[in-house]
C-alpha positions as CSV (number, residue, x, y, z in Angstrom):
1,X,0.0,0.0,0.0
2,X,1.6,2.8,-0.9
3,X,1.3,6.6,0.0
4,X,-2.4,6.8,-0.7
5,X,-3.0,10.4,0.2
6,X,-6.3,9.9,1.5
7,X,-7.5,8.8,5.3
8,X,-6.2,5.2,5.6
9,X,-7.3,2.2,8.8
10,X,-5.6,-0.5,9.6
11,X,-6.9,-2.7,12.0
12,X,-4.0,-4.2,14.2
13,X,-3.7,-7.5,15.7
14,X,-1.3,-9.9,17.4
15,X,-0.3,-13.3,19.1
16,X,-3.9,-14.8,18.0
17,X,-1.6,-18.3,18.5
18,X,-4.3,-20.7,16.8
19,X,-4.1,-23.8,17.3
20,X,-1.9,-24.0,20.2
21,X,-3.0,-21.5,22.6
22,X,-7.3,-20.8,21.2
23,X,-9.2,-21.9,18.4
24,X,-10.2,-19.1,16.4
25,X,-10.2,-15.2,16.8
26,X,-12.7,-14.1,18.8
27,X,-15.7,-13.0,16.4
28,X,-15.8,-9.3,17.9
29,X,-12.1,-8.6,17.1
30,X,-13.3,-9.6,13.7
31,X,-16.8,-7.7,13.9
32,X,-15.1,-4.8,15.0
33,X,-12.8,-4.9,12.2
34,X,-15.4,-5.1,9.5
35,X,-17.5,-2.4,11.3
36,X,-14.6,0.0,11.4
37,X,-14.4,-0.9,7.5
38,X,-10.6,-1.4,7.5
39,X,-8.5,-0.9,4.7
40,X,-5.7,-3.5,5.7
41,X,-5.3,-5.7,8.7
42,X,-1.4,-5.8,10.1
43,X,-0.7,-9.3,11.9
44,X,2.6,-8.9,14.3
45,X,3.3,-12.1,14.4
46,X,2.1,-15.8,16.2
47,X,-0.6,-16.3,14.2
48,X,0.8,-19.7,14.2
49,X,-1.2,-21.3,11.3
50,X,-2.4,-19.7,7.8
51,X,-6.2,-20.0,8.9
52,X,-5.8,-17.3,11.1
53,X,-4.2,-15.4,7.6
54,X,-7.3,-16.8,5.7
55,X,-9.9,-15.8,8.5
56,X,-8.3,-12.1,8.2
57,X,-8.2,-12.0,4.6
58,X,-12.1,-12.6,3.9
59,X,-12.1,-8.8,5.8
60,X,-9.5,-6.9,4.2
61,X,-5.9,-7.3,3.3
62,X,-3.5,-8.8,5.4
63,X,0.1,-8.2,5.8
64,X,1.9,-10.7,8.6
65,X,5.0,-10.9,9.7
66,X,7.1,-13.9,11.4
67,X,6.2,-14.9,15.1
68,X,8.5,-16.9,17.4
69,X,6.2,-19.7,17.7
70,X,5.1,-19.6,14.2
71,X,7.7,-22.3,12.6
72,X,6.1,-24.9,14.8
73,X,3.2,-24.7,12.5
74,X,4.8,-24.2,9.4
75,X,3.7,-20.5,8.5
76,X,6.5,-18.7,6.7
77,X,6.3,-15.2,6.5
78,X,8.9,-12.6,6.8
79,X,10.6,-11.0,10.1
80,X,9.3,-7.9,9.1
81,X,7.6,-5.7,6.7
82,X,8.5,-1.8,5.8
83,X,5.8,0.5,4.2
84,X,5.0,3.8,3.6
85,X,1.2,5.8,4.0
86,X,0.5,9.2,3.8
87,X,4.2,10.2,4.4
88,X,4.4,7.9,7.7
89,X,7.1,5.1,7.3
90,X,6.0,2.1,9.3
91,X,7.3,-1.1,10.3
92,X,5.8,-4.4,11.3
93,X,7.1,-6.6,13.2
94,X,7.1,-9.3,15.9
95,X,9.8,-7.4,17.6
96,X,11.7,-10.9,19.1
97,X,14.5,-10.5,16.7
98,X,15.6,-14.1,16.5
99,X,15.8,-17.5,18.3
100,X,19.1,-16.2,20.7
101,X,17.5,-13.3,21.1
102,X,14.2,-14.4,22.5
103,X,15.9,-16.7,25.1
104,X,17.7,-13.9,26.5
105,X,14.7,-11.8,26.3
106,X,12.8,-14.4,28.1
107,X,15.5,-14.5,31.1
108,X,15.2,-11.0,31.0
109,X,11.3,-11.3,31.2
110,X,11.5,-14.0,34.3
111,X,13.7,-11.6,36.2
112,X,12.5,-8.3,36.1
113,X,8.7,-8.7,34.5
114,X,7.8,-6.6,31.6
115,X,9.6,-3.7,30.6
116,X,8.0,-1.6,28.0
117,X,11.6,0.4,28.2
118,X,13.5,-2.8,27.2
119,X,11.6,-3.3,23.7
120,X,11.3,0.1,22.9
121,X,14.8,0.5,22.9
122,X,15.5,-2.7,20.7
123,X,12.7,-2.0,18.4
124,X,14.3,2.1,18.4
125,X,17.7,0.5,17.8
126,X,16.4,-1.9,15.1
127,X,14.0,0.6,12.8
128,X,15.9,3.8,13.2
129,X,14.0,5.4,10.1
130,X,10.6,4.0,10.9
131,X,7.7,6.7,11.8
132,X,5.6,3.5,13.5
133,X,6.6,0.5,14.9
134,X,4.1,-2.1,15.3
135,X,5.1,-4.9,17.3
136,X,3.7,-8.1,19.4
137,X,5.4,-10.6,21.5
138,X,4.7,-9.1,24.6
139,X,1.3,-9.7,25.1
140,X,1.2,-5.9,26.5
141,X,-1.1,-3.6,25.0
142,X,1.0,-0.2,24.2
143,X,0.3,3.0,22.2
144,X,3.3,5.6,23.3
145,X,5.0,8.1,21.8
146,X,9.1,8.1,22.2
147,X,11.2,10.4,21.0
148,X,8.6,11.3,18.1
149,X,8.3,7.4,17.1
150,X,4.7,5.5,17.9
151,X,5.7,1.8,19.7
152,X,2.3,0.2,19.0
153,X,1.7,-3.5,20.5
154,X,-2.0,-4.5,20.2
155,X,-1.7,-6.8,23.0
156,X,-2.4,-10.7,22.5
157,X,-5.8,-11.6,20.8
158,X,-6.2,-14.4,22.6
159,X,-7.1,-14.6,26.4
160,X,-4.4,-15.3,28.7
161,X,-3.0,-13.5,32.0
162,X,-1.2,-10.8,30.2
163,X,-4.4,-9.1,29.2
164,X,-6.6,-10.5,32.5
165,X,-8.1,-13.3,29.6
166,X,-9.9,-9.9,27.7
167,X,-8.2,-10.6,24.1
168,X,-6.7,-7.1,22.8
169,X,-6.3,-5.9,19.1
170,X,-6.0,-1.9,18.0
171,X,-6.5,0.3,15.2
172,X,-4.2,2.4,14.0
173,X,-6.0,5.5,11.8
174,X,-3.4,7.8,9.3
175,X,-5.1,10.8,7.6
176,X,-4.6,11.8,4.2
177,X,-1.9,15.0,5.6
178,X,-0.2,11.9,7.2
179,X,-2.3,12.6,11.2
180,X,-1.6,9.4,13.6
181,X,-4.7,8.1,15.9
182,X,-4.5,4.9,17.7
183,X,-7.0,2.7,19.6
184,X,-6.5,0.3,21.7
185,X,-9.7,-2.0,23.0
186,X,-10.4,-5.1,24.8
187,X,-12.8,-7.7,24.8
188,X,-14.8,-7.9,27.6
C-alpha cells in the first residue's frame, strides 16, 4: 500500500496463537474490524497457522509478519515488513528479533517482569527510520510516543494473563496530511 494520500485504517492485531493456545479469533475482534471498514489488517506475528491469515483475509488485506512460535506450524512469512502511507514510514514486526535473542529476552522477562523500556529500545535500535513500529510478542497492549516514534503492541488476541483473559487488538488510523490516531480495545 503505498502513500495513498487519502484517510487510511488498519486494523491491528497480534499473538492470536491458533491452534496451540485458542481456536479461532474471537468473532468481535473480527466484527469490530469489519464495522470499522478497514483498509488492511497488520498481523505482528504468532498467528501460528495460515487459517488465522485466511480468517483475516475474507475482511481486508493482510500483511503478517514472522512470530517466534510460528515455525512450529509451518507459517512462513517474513521478520518484518517496511511500508509507507500518507508520508508515515511504518514497520511491522514481531519485535523478538531471532531464536538467541528471545531466550535472552525471556531470562530478562522472568527476572524483572515486563519492561515496556527494554523493547522500545531494541525496536528504536532496530527501525531507526521507521515513523511507527508495530510490534507483538509481549502480550502488552502499548500505544506511546518516544522520542517522536509510535511503539504500537495491540496486545495478544487471545485470552491469557497478560491481558486478564480480555483478548486485545487496536487500530491504527493515518489521515490523508499523514495525522496518527490509535485505539486500543479489549474484549470484555
Amino acid at each position: 500500500m503505498p502513500s495513498e494520500n487519502r484517510n487510511i485504517t488498519f486494523g491491528i492485531i497480534a499473538d492470536t496463537h491458533i491452534p496451540d493456545r485458542a481456536k479461532t479469533i474471537p468473532e468481535s475482534i473480527l466484527t469490530a474490524f469489519r464495522r470499522a471498514k478497514v483498509d488492511q489488517i497488520l498481523h505482528a506475528g504468532d498467528a501460528a497457522c495460515w487459517k488465522v491469515i485466511q480468517t483475516l483475509e475474507d475482511i481486508a488485506p493482510v500483511k503478517v509478519v514472522k512470530g517466534n512460535r510460528d515455525w512450529l506450524f509451518g507459517l512462513h512469512s517474513p521478520r518484518e515488513i517496511t511500508f509507507t502511507v500518507n508520508n508515515n514510514r511504518i514497520t511491522l514486526t514481531h519485535g523478538h528479533r531471532s531464536m538467541i535473542h528471545y531466550v535472552f529476552d525471556k531470562w530478562a522477562y522472568l527476572r524483572d517482569g515486563y519492561r515496556f523500556e527494554r523493547y522500545h529500545k531494541i525496536l528504536a535500535k532496530d527501525y531507526p527510520e521507521s515513523d511507527v513500529v508495530i510490534f507483538g510478542h509481549t502480550h502488552h497492549q502499548a500505544a506511546k510516543w518516544v522520542d517522536g516514534k509510535l511503539f504500537f503492541n495491540p496486545g495478544a488476541a487471545y485470552p491469557c494473563g497478560h491481558n486478564h483473559y480480555n483478548p486485545q487488538f487496536g487500530f491504527i488510523s493515518i489521515t490523508a496530511c499523514g495525522e496518527i490516531r490509535t485505539e486500543c480495545h479489549y474484549l470484555y
